[in-house]
C-alpha positions in Angstrom: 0.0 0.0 0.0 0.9 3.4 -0.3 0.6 6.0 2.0 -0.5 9.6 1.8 1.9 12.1 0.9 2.9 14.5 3.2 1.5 17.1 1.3 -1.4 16.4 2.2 -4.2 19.6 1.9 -5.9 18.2 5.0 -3.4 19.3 7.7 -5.8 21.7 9.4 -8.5 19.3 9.5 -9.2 18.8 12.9 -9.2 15.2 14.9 -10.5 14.4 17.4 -8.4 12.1 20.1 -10.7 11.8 23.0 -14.4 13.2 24.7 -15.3 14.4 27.8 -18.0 11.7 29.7 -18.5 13.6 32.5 -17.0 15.3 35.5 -14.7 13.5 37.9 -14.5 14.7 41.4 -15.5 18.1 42.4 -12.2 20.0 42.3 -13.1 20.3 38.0 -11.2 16.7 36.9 -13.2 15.2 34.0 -13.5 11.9 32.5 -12.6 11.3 29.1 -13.0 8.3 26.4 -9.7 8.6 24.6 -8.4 7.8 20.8 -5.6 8.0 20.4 -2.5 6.5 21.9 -0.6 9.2 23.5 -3.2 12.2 25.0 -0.2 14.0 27.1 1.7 14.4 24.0 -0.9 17.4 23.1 -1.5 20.1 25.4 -3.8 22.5 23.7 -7.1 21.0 22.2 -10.1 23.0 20.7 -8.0 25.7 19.0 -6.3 26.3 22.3 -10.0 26.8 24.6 -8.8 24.0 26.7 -5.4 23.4 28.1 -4.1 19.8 29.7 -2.7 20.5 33.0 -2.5 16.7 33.5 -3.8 13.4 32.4 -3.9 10.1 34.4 -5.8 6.8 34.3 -8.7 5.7 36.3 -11.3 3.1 37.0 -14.2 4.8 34.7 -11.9 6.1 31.6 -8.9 8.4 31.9 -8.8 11.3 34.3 -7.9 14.9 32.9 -7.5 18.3 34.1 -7.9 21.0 31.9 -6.5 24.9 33.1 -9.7 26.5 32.0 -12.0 24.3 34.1 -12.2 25.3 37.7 -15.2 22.9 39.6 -17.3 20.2 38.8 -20.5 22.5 37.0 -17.4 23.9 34.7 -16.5 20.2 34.2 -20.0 18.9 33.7 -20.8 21.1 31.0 -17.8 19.9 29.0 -19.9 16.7 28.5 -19.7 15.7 25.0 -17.2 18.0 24.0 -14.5 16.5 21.6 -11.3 17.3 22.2 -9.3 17.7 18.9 -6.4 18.9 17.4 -5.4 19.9 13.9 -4.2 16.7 11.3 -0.5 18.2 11.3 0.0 18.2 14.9 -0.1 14.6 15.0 3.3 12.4 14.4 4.1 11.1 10.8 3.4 8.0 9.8 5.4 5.5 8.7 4.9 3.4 5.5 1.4 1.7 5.1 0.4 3.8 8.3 -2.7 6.4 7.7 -4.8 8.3 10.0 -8.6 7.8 9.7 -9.1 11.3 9.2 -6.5 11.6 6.2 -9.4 8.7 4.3 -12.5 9.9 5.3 -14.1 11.4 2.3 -11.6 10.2 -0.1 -13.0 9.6 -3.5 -13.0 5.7 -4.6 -12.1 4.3 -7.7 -11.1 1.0 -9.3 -8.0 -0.5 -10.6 -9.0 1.4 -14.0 -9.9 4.6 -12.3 -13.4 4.5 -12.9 -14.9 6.2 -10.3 -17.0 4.4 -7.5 -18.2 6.5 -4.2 -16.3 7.9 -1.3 -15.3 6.8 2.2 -18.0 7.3 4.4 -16.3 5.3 8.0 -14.0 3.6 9.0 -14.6 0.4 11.4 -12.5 -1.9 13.3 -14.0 -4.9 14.2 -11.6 -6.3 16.2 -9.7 -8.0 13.1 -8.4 -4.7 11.7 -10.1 -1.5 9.8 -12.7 -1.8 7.4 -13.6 1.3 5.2 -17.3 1.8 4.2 -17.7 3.3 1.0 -21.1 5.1 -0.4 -21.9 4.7 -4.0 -23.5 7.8 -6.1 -26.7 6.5 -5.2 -26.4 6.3 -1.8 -26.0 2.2 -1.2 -23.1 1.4 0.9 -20.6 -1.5 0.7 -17.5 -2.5 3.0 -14.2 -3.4 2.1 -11.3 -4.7 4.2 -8.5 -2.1 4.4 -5.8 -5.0 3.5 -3.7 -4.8 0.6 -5.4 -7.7 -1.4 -8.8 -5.0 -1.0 -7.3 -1.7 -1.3 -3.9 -1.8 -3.3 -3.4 2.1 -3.1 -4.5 5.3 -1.5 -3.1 8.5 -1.6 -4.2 11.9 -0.3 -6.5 12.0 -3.5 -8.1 8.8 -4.2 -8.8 5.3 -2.2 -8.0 2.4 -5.3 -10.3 -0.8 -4.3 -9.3 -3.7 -6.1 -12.1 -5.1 -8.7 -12.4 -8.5 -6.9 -13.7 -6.6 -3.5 -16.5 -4.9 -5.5 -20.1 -5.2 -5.1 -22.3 -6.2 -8.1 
C-alpha cells in the first residue's frame, strides 16, 4: 500500500483524540473516552479553549484536568465535547500507516480509475479497519482495508481492487 503524501491539503482538518464523559471529582477533573495512543503528547485541544494540566488513568476512563476548568459544574458542561487537534499536529506515519481522518471522504475508484463512491467510516471490528464506501446513489458496501482490497491510496483517491467490489 501506499501511504499519503505528506503534502497532504488536509493538515488543518481537525481530529478528534478523546471526549469528555462527564465530571470526575468536584475540584473540576473530568473523565474522558480517549483515541488515540498518547493524549499527554498534546496540550492545547479545541484551538487552544482547553489546556491539559495533567492526564492520568482511572477506573471509569482516563482522568484529565484542563487549566480553564475550575469545579465540577465547569466540568459537567464539557460533557460531549470532543477534544481535537489539527491533522499536522499529529506524528508522521510510517509506510502503510494512515490516519482515519487523512481517508475519510476520499474519493473511490477502481483499478482502472473509474470512479466508485467515497469513504464514508471507517470500522474496526476487532480484526483490523474496514472502510465503508457510499456509491452515487447512496447504497453502501465495506471493504477490508488489507492490501489484497485496497492496493493504493493517496491523499487524493482510495484504489479498491475489482475483486472486492459489489455487483
Amino acid at each position: 500500500m501506499s501511504k499519503p503524501s505528506s503534502s497532504s491539503n488536509r493538515g488543518d482538518r481537525p481530529v478528534t483524540l478523546a471526549a469528555v464523559i462527564g465530571a470526575h471529582g468536584i475540584a473540576g477533573e473530568v473523565r474522558l473516552k480517549v483515541f488515540a495512543e498518547d493524549l499527554a503528547a498534546h496540550k492545547s485541544f479545541n484551538g487552544g479553549t482547553l489546556t491539559l494540566k495533567s492526564v492520568r488513568g482511572g477506573s471509569n476512563g482516563v482522568i484529565a484536568r484542563f487549566a480553564e476548568v475550575a469545579d465540577r459544574n465547569a466540568a459537567e458542561a464539557l460533557r460531549g465535547t470532543e477534544l481535537t487537534v489539527p491533522r499536522a499536529a499529529l506524528p508522521p506515519l510510517g509506510e502503510g500507516e494512515y490516519y482515519h481522518i487523512d481517508l475519510l471522504d476520499l474519493p473511490v475508484v477502481d483499478e482502472d480509475g473509474a470512479p466508485i463512491g467515497r469513504v464514508v467510516a471507517i470500522d474496526d471490528y476487532g480484526a483490523g479497519d474496514v472502510i465503508e464506501i457510499e456509491r452515487p446513489d447512496g447504497k453502501r458496501f465495506m471493504v477490508p482495508m488489507r492490501p489484497e482490497a485496497v492496493p493504493a491510496w493517496d491523499d487524493e483517491k482510495l484504489v479498491v481492487a475489482s475483486t472486492f467490489l459489489e455487483v
